[in-house]
CHARMM-style PDB file with segment names, atoms N, HN, CA, C and O in Angstrom:
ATOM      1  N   UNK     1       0.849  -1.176   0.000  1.00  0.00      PROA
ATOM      2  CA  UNK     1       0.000   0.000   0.000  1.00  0.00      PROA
ATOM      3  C   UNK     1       0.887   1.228   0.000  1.00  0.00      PROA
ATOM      4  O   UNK     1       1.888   1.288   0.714  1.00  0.00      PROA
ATOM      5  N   UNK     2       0.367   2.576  -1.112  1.00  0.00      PROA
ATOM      6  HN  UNK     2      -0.447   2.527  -1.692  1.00  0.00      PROA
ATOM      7  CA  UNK     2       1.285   3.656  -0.849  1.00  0.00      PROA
ATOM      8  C   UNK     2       0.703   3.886   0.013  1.00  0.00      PROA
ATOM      9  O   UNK     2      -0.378   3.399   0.345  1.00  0.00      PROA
ATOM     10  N   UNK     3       1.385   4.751   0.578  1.00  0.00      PROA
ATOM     11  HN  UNK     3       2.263   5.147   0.309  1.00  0.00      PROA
ATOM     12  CA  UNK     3       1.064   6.308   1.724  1.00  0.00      PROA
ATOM     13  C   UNK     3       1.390   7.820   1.015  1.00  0.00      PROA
ATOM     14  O   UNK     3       2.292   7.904   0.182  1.00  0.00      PROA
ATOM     15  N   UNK     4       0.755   8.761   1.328  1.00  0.00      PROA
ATOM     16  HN  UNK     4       0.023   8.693   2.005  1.00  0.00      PROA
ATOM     17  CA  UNK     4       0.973  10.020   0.804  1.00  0.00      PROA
ATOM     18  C   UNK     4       1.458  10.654   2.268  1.00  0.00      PROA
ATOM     19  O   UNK     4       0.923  10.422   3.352  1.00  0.00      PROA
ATOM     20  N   UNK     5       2.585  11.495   2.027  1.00  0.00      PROA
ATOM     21  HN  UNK     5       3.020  11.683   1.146  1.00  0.00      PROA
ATOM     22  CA  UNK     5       2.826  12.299   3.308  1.00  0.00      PROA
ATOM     23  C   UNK     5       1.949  13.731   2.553  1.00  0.00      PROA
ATOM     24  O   UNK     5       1.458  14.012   1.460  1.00  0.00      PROA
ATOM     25  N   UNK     6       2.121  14.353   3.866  1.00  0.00      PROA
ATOM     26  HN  UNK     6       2.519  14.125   4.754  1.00  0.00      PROA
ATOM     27  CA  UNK     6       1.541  15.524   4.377  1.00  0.00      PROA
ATOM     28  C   UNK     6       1.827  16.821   2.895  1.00  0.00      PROA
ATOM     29  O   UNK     6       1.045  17.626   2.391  1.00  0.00      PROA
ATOM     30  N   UNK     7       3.154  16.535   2.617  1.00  0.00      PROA
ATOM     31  HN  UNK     7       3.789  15.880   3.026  1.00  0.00      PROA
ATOM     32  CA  UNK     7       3.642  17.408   2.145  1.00  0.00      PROA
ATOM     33  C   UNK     7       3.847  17.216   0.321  1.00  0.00      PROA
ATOM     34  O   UNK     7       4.167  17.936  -0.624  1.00  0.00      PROA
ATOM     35  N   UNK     8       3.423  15.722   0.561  1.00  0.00      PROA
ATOM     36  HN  UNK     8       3.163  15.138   1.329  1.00  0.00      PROA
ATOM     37  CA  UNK     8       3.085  15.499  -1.048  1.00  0.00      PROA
ATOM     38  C   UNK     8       2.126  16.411  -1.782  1.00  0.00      PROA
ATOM     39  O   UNK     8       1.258  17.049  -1.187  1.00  0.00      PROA
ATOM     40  N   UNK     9       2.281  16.448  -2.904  1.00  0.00      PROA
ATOM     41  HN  UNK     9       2.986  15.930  -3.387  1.00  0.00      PROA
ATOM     42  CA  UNK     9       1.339  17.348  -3.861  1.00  0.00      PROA
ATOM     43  C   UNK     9       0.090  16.124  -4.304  1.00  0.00      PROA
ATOM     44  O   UNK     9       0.088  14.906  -4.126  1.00  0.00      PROA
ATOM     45  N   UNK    10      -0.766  16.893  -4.842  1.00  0.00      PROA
ATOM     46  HN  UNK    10      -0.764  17.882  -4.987  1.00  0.00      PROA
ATOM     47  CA  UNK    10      -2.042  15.785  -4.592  1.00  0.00      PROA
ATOM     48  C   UNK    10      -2.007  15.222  -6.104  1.00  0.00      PROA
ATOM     49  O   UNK    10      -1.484  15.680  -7.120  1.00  0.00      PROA
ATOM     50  N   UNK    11      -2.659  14.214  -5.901  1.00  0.00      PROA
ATOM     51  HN  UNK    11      -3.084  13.842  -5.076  1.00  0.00      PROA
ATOM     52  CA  UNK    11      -2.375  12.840  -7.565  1.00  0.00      PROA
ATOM     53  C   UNK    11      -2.289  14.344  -8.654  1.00  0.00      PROA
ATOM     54  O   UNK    11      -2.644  15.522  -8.685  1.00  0.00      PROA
ATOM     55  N   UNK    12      -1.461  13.181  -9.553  1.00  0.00      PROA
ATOM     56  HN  UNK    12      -1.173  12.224  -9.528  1.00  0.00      PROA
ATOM     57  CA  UNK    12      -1.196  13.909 -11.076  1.00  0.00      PROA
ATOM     58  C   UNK    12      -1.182  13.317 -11.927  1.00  0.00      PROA
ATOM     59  O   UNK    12      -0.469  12.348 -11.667  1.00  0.00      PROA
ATOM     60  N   UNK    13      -1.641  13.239 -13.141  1.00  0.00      PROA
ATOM     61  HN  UNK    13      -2.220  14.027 -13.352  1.00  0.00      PROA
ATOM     62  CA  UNK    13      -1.080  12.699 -14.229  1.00  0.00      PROA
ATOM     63  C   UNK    13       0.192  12.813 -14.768  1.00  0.00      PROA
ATOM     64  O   UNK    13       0.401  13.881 -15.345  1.00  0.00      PROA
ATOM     65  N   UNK    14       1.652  11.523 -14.726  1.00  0.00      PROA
ATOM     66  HN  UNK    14       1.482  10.656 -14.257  1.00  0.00      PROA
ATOM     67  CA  UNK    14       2.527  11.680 -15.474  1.00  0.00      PROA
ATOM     68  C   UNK    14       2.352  10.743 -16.857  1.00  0.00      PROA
ATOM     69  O   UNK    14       1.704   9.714 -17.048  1.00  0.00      PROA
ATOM     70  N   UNK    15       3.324  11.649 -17.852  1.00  0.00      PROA
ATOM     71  HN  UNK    15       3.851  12.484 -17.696  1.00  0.00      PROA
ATOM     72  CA  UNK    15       3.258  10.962 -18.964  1.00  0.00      PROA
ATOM     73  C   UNK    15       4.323  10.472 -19.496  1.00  0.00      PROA
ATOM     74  O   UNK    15       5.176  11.346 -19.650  1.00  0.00      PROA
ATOM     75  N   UNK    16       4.772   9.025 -19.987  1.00  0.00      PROA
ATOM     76  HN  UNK    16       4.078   8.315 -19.862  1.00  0.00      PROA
ATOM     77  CA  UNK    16       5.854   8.700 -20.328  1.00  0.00      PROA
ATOM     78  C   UNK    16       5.975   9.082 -21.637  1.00  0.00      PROA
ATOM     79  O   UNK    16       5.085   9.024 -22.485  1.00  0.00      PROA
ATOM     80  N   UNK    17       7.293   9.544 -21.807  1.00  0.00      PROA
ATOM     81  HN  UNK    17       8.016   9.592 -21.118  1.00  0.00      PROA
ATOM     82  CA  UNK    17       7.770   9.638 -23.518  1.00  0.00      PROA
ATOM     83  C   UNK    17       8.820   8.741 -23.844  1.00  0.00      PROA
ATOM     84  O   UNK    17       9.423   8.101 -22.983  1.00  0.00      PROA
ATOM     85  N   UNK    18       9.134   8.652 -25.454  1.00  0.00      PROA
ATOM     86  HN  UNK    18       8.644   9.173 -26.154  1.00  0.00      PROA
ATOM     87  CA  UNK    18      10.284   7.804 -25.649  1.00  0.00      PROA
ATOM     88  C   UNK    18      11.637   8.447 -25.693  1.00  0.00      PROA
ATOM     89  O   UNK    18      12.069   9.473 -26.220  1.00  0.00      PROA
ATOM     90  N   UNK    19      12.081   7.634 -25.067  1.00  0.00      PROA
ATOM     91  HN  UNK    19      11.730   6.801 -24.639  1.00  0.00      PROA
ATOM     92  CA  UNK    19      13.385   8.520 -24.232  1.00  0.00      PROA
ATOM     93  C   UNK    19      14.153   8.676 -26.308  1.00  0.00      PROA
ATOM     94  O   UNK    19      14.421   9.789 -26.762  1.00  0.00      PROA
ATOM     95  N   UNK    20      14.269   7.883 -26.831  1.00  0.00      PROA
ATOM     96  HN  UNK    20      14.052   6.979 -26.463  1.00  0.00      PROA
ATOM     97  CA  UNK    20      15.508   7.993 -28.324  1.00  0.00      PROA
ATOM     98  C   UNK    20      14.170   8.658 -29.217  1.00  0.00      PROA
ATOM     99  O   UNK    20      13.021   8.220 -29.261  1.00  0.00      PROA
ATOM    100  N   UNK    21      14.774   9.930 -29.941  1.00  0.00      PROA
ATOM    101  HN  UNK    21      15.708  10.285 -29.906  1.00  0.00      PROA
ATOM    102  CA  UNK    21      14.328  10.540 -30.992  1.00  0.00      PROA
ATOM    103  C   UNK    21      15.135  10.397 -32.002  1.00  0.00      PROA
ATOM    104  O   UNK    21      16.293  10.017 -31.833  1.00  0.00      PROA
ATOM    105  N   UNK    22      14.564  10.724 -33.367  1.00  0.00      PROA
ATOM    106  HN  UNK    22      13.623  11.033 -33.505  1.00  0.00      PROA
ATOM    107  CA  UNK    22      15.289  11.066 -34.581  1.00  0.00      PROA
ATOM    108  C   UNK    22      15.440  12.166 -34.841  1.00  0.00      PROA
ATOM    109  O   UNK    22      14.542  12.936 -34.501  1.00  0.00      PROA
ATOM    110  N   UNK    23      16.649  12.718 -35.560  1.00  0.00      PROA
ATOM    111  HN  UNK    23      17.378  12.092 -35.836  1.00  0.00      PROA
ATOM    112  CA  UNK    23      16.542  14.227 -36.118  1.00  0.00      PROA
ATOM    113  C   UNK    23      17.385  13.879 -37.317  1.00  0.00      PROA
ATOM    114  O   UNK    23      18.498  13.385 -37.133  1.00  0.00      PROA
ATOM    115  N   UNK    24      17.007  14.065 -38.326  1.00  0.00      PROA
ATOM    116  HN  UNK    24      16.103  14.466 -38.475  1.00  0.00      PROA
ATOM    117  CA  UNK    24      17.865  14.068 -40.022  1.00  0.00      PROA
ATOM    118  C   UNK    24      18.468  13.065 -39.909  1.00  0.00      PROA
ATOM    119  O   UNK    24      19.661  13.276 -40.130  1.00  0.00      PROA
ATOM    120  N   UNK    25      18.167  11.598 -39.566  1.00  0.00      PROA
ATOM    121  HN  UNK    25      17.198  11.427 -39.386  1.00  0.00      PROA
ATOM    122  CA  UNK    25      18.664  10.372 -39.466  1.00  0.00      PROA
ATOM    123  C   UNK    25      19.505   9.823 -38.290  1.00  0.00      PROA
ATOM    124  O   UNK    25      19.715   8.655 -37.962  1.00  0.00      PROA
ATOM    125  N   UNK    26      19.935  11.000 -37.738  1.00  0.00      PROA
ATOM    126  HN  UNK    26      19.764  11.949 -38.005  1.00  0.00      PROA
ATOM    127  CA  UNK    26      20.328  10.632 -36.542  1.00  0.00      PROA
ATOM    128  C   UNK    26      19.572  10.672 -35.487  1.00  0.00      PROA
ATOM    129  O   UNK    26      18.709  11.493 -35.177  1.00  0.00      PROA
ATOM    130  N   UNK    27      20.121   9.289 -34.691  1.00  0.00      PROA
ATOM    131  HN  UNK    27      20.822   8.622 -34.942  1.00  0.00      PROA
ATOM    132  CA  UNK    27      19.338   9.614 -33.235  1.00  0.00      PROA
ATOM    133  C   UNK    27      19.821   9.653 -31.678  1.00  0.00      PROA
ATOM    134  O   UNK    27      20.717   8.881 -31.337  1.00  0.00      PROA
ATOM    135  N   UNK    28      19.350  10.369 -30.914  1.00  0.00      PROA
ATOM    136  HN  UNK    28      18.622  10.996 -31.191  1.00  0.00      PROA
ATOM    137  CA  UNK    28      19.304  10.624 -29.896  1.00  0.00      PROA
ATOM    138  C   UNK    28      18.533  10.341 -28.703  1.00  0.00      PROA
ATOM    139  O   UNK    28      17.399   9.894 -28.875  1.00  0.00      PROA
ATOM    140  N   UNK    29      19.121  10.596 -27.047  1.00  0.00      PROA
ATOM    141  HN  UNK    29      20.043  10.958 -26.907  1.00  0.00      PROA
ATOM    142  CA  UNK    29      18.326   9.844 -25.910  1.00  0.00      PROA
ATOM    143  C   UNK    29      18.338  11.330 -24.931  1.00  0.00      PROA
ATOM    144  O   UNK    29      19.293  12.088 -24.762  1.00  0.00      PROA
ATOM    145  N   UNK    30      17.225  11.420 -24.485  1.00  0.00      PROA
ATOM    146  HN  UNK    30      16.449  10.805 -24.623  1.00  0.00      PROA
ATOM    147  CA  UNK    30      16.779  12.291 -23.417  1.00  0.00      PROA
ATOM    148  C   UNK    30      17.143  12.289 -22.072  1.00  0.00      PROA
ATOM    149  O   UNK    30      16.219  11.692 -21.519  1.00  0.00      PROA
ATOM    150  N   UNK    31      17.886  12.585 -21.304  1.00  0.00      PROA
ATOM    151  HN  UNK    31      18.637  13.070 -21.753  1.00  0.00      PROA
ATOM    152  CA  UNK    31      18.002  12.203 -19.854  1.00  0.00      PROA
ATOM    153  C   UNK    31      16.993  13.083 -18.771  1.00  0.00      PROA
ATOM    154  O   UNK    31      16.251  14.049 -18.949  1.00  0.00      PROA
ATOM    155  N   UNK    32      17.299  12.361 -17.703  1.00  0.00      PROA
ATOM    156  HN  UNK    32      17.902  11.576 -17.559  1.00  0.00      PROA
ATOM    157  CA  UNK    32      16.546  13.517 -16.825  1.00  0.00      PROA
ATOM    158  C   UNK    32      16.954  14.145 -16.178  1.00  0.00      PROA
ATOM    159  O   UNK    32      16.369  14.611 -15.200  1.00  0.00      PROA
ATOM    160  N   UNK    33      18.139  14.378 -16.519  1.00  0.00      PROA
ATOM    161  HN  UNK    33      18.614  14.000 -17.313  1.00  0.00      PROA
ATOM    162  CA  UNK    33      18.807  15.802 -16.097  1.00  0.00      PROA
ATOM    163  C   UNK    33      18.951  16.864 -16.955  1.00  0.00      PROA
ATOM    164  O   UNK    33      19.520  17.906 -16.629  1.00  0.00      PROA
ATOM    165  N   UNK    34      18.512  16.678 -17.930  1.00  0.00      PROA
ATOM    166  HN  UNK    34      18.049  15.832 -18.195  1.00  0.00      PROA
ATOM    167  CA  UNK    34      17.368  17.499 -19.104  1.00  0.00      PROA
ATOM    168  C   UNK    34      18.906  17.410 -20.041  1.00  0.00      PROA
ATOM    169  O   UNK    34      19.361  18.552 -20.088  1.00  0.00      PROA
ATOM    170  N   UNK    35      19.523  16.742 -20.542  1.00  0.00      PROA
ATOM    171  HN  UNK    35      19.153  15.814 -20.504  1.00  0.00      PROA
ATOM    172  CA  UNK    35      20.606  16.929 -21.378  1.00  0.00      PROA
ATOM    173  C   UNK    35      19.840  15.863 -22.836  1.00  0.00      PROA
ATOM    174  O   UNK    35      18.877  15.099 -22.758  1.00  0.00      PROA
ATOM    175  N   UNK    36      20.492  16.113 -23.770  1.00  0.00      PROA
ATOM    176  HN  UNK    36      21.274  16.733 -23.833  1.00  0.00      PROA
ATOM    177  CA  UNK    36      20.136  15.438 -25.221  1.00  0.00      PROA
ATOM    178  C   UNK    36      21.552  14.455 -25.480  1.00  0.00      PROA
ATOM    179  O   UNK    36      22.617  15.039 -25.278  1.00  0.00      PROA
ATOM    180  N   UNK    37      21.620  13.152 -25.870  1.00  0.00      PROA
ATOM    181  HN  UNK    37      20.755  12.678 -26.034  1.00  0.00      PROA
ATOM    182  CA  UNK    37      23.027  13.061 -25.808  1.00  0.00      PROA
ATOM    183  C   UNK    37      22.737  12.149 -26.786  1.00  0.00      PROA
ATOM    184  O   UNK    37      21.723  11.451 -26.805  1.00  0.00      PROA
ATOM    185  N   UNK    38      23.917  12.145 -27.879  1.00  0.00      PROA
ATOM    186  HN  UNK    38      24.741  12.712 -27.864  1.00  0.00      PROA
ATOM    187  CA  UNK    38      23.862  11.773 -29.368  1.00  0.00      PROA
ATOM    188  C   UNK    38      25.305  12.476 -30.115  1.00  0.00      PROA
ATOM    189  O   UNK    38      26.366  12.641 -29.511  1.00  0.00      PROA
ATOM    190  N   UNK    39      25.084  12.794 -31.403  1.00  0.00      PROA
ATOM    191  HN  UNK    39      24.222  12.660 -31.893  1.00  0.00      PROA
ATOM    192  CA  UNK    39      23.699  11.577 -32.350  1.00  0.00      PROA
ATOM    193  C   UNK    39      24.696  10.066 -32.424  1.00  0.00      PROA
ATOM    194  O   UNK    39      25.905   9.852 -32.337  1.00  0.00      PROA
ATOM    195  N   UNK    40      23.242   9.029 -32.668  1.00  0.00      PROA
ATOM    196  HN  UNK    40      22.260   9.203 -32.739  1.00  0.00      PROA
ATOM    197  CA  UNK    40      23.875   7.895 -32.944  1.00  0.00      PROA
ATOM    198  C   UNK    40      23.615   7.287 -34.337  1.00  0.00      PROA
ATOM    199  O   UNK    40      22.920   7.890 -35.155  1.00  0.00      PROA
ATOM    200  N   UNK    41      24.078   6.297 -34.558  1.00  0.00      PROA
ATOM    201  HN  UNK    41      24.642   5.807 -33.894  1.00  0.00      PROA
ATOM    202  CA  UNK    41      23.845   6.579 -36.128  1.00  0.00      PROA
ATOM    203  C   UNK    41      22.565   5.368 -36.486  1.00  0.00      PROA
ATOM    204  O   UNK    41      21.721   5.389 -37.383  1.00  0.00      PROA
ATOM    205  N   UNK    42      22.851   4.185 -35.234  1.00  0.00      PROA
ATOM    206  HN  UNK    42      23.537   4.168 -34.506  1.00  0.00      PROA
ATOM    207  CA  UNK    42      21.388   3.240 -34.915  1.00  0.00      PROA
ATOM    208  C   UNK    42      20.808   3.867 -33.911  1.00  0.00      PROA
ATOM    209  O   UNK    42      21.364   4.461 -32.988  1.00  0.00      PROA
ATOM    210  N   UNK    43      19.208   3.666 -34.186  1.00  0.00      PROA
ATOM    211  HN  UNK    43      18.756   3.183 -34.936  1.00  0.00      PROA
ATOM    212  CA  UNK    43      18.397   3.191 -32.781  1.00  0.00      PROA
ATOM    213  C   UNK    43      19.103   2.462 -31.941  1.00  0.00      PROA
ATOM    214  O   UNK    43      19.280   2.756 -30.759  1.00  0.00      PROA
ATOM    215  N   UNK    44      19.600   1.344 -32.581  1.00  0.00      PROA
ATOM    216  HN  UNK    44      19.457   1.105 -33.542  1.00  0.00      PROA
ATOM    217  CA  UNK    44      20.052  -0.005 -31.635  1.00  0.00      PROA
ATOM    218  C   UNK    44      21.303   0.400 -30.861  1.00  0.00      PROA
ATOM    219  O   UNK    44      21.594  -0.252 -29.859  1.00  0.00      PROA
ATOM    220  N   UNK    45      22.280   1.712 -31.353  1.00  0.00      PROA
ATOM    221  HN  UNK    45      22.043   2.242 -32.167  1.00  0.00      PROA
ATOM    222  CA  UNK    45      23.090   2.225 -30.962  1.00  0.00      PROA
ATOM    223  C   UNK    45      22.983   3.151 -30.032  1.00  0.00      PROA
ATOM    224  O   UNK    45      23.839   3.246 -29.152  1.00  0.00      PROA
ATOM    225  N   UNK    46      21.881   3.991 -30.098  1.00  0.00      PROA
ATOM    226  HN  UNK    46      21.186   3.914 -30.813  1.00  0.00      PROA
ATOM    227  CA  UNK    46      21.369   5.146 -28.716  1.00  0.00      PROA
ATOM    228  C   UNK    46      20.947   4.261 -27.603  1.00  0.00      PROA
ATOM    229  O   UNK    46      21.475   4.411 -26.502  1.00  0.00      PROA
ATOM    230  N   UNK    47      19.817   3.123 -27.840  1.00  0.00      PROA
ATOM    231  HN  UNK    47      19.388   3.002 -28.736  1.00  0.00      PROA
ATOM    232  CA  UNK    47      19.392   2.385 -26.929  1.00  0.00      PROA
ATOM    233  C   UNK    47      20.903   1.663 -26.274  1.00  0.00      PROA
ATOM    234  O   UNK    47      20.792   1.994 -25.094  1.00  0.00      PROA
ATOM    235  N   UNK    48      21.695   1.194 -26.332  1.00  0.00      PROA
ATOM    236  HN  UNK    48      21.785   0.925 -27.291  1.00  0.00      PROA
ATOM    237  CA  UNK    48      22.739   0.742 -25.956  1.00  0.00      PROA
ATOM    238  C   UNK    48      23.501   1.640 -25.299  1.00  0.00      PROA
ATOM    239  O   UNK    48      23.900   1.219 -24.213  1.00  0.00      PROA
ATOM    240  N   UNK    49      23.799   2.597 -25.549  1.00  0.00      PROA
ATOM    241  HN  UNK    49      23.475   2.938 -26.431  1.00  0.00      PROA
ATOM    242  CA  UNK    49      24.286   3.949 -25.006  1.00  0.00      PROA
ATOM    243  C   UNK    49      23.192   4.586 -23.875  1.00  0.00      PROA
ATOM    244  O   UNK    49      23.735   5.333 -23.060  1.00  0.00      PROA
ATOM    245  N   UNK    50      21.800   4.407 -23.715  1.00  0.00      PROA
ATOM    246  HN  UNK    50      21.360   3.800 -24.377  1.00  0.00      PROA
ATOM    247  CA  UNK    50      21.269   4.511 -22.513  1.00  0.00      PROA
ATOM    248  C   UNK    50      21.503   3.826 -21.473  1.00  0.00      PROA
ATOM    249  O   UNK    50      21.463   4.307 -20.341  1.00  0.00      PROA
ATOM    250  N   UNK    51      21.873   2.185 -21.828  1.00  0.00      PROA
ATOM    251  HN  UNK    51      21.905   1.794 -22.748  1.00  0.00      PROA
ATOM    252  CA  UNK    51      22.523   1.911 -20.857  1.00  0.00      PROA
ATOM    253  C   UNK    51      23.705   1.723 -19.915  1.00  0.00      PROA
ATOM    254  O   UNK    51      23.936   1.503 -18.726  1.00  0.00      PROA
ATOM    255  N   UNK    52      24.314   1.920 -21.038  1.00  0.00      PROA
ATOM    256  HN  UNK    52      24.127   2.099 -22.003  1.00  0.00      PROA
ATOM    257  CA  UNK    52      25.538   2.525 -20.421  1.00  0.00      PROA
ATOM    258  C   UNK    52      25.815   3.983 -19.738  1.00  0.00      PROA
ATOM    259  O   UNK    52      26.615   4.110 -18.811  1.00  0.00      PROA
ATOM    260  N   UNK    53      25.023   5.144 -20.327  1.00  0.00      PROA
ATOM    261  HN  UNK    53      24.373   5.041 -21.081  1.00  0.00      PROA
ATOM    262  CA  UNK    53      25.208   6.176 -19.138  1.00  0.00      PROA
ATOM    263  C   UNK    53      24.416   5.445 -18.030  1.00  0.00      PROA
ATOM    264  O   UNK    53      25.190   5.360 -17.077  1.00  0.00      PROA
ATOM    265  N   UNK    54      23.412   4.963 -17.762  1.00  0.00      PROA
ATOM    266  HN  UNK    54      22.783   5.032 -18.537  1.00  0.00      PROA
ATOM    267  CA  UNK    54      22.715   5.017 -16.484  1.00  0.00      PROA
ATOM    268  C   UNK    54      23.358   4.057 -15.996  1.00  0.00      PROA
ATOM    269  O   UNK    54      22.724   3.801 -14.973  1.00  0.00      PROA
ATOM    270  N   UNK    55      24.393   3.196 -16.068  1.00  0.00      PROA
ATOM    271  HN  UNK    55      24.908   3.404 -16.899  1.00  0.00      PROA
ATOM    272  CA  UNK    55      26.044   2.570 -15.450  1.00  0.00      PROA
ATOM    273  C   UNK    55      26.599   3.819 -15.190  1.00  0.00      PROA
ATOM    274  O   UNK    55      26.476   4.269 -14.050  1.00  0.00      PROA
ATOM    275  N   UNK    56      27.203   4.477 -16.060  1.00  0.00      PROA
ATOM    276  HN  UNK    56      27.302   4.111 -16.986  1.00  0.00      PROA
ATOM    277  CA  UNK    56      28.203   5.710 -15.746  1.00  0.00      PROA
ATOM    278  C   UNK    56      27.625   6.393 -14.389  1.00  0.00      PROA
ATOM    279  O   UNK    56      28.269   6.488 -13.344  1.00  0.00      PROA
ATOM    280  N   UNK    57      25.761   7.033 -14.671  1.00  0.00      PROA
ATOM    281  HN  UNK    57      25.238   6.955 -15.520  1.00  0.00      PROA
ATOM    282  CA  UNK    57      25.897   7.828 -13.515  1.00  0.00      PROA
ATOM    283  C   UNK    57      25.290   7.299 -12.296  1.00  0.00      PROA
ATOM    284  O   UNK    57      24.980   7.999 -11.332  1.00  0.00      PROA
ATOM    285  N   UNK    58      25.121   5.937 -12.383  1.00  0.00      PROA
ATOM    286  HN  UNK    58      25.373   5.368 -13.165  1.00  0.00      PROA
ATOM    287  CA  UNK    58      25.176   5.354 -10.793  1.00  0.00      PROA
ATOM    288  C   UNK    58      26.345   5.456 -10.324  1.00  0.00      PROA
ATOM    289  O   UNK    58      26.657   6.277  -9.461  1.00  0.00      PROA
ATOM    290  N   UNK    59      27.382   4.348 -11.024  1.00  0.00      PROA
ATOM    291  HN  UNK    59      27.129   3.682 -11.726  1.00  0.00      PROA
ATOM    292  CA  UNK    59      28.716   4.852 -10.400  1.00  0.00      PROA
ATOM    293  C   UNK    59      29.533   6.294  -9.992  1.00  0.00      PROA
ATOM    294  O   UNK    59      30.400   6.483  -9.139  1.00  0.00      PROA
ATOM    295  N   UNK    60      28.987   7.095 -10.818  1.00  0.00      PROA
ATOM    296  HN  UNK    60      28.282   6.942 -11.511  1.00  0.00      PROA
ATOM    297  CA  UNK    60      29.078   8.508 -10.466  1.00  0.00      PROA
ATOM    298  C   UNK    60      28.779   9.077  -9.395  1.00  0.00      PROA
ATOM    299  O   UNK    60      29.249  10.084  -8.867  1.00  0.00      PROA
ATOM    300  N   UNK    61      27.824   8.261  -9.035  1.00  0.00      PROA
ATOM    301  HN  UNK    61      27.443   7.442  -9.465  1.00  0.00      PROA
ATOM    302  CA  UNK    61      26.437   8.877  -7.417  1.00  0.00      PROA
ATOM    303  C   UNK    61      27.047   7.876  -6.686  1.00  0.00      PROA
ATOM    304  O   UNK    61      26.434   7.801  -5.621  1.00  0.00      PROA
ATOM    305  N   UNK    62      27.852   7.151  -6.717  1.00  0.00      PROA
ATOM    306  HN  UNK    62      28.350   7.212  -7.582  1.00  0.00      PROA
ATOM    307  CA  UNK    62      28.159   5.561  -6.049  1.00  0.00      PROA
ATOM    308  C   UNK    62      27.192   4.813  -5.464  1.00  0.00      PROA
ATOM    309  O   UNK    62      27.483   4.159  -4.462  1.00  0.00      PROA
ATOM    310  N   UNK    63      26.129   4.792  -5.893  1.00  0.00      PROA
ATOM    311  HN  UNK    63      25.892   5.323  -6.707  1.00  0.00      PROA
ATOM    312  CA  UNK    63      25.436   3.777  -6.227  1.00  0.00      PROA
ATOM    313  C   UNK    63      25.888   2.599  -6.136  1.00  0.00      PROA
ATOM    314  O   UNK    63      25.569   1.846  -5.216  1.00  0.00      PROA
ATOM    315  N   UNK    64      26.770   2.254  -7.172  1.00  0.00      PROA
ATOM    316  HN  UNK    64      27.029   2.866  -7.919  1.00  0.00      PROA
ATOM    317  CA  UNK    64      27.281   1.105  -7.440  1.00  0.00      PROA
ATOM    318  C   UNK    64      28.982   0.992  -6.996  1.00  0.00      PROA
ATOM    319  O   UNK    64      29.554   2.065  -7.184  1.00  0.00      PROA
ATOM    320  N   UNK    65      29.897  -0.127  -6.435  1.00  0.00      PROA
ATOM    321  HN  UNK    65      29.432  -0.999  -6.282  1.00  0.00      PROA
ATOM    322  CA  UNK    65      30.561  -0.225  -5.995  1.00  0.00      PROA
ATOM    323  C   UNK    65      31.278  -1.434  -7.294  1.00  0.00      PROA
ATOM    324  O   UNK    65      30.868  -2.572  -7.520  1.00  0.00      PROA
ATOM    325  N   UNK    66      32.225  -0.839  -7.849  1.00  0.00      PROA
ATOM    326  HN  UNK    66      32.558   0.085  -7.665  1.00  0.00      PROA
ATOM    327  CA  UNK    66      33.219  -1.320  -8.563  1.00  0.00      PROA
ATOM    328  C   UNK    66      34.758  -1.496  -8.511  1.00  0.00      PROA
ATOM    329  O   UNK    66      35.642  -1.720  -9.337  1.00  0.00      PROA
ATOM    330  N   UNK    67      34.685  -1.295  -7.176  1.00  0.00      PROA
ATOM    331  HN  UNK    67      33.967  -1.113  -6.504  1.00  0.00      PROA
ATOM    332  CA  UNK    67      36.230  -1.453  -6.775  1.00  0.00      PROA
ATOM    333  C   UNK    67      37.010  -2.879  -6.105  1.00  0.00      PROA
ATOM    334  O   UNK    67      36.763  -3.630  -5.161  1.00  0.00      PROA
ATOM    335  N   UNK    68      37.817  -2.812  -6.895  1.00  0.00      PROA
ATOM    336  HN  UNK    68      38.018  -2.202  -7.662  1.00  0.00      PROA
ATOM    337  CA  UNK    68      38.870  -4.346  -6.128  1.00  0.00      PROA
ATOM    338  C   UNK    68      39.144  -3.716  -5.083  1.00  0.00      PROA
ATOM    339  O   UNK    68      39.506  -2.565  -4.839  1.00  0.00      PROA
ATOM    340  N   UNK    69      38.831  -5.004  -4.240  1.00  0.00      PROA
ATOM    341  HN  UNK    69      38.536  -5.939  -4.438  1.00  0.00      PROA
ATOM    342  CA  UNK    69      39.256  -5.016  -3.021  1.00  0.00      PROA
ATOM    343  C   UNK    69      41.241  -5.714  -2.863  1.00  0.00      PROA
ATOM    344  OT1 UNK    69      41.785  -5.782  -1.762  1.00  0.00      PROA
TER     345      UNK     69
END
């Protein structure tokens, strides 16, 4: 079950978009730190590259722990 605190804002509609666009054949991925990052020259190539930044910026936030011990 959620809970709403006190200080939550009351229900909203969010809307998902697709994170990879095209522009003049190239394409690109949206982050949510509002940056555009591209161009790639596949779909199959931006989508692959989304996952790899969201590797990059966990480890960035350390999130994730990649160090030899």
């Amino acid at each position: 079950m959620y809970g709403q605190r006190t200080i939550d804002p009351g229900p909203g509609t969010h809307y998902r978009s697709e994170r990879v666009s095209a522009v003049n054949g190239q394409y690109f991925f949206a982050t949510r730190e509002g940056t555009l990052e591209g161009p790639y020259y596949t779909r199959i190539d931006a989508e692959r590259e989304i996952d790899s930044y969201i590797r990059r910026m966990m480890q960035a936030s350390g999130s994730i722990e990649n160090r030899a011990v």
